[in-house]
matplotlib code that plots the C-alpha trace (Angstrom):
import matplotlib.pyplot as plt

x = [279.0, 282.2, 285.7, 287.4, 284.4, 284.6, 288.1, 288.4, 285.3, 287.4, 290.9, 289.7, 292.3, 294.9, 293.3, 295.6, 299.2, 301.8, 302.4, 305.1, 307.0, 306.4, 304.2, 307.4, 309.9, 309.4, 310.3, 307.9, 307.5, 308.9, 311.7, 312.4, 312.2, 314.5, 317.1, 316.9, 317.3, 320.4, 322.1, 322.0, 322.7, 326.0, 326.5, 326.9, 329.2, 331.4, 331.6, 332.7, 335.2, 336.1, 336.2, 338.9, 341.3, 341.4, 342.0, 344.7, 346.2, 346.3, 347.6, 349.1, 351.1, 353.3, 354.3, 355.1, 357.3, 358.7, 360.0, 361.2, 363.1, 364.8, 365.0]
y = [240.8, 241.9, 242.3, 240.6, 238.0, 237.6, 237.0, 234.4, 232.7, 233.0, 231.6, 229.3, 227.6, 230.1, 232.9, 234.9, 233.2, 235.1, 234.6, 234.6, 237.2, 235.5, 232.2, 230.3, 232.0, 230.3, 233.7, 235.0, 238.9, 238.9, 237.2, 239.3, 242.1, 240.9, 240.7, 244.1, 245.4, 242.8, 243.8, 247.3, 247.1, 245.1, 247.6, 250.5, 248.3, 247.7, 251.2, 252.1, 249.6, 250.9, 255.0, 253.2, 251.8, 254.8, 257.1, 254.6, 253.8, 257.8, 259.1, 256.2, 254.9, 257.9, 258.5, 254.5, 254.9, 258.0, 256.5, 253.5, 255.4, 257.9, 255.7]
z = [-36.2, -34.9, -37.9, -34.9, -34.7, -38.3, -39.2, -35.8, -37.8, -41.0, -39.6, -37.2, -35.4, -36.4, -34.8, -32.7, -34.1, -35.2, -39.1, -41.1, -42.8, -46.2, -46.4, -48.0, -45.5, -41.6, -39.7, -37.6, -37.6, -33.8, -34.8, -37.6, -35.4, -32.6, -35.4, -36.5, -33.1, -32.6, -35.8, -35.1, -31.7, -33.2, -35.4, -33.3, -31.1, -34.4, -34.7, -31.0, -31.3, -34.5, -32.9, -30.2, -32.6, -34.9, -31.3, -30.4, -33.6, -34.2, -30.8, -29.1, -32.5, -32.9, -29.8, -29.0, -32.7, -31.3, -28.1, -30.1, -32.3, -30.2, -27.1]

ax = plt.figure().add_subplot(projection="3d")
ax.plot(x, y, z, "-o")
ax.set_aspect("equal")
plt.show()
């Protein structure tokens, strides 16, 4: 006999579902996955958005003051 055999003999019903991270905790794996890749993907938008307000903030802010100023 089969490990695959086996362990469908073993879990019965249950055979071929996705568990849970943790028996307590009711995440699947996939789902825990899909939030990684969201979080990160989020992240790297944070930090692009981040990248254009540190380029406008340092090249755009002293020239808008310096027209204010002397205009």
């Amino acid at each position: 006999m089969g490990e695959a055999k086996r362990r469908k003999e073993i879990l019965g019903e249950d055979y071929g579902k996705e568990g849970n991270i943790y028996p307590w905790l009711p995440i699947k794996k996939s789902q825990a996955q899909k939030f990684v890749q969201l979080s990160t993907q989020g992240a790297w938008i944070g930090i692009g958005v981040l990248v254009l307000y540190w380029v406008t903030v340092r090249l755009l802010g002293p020239s808008l003051g310096w027209w204010e100023l002397n205009g």
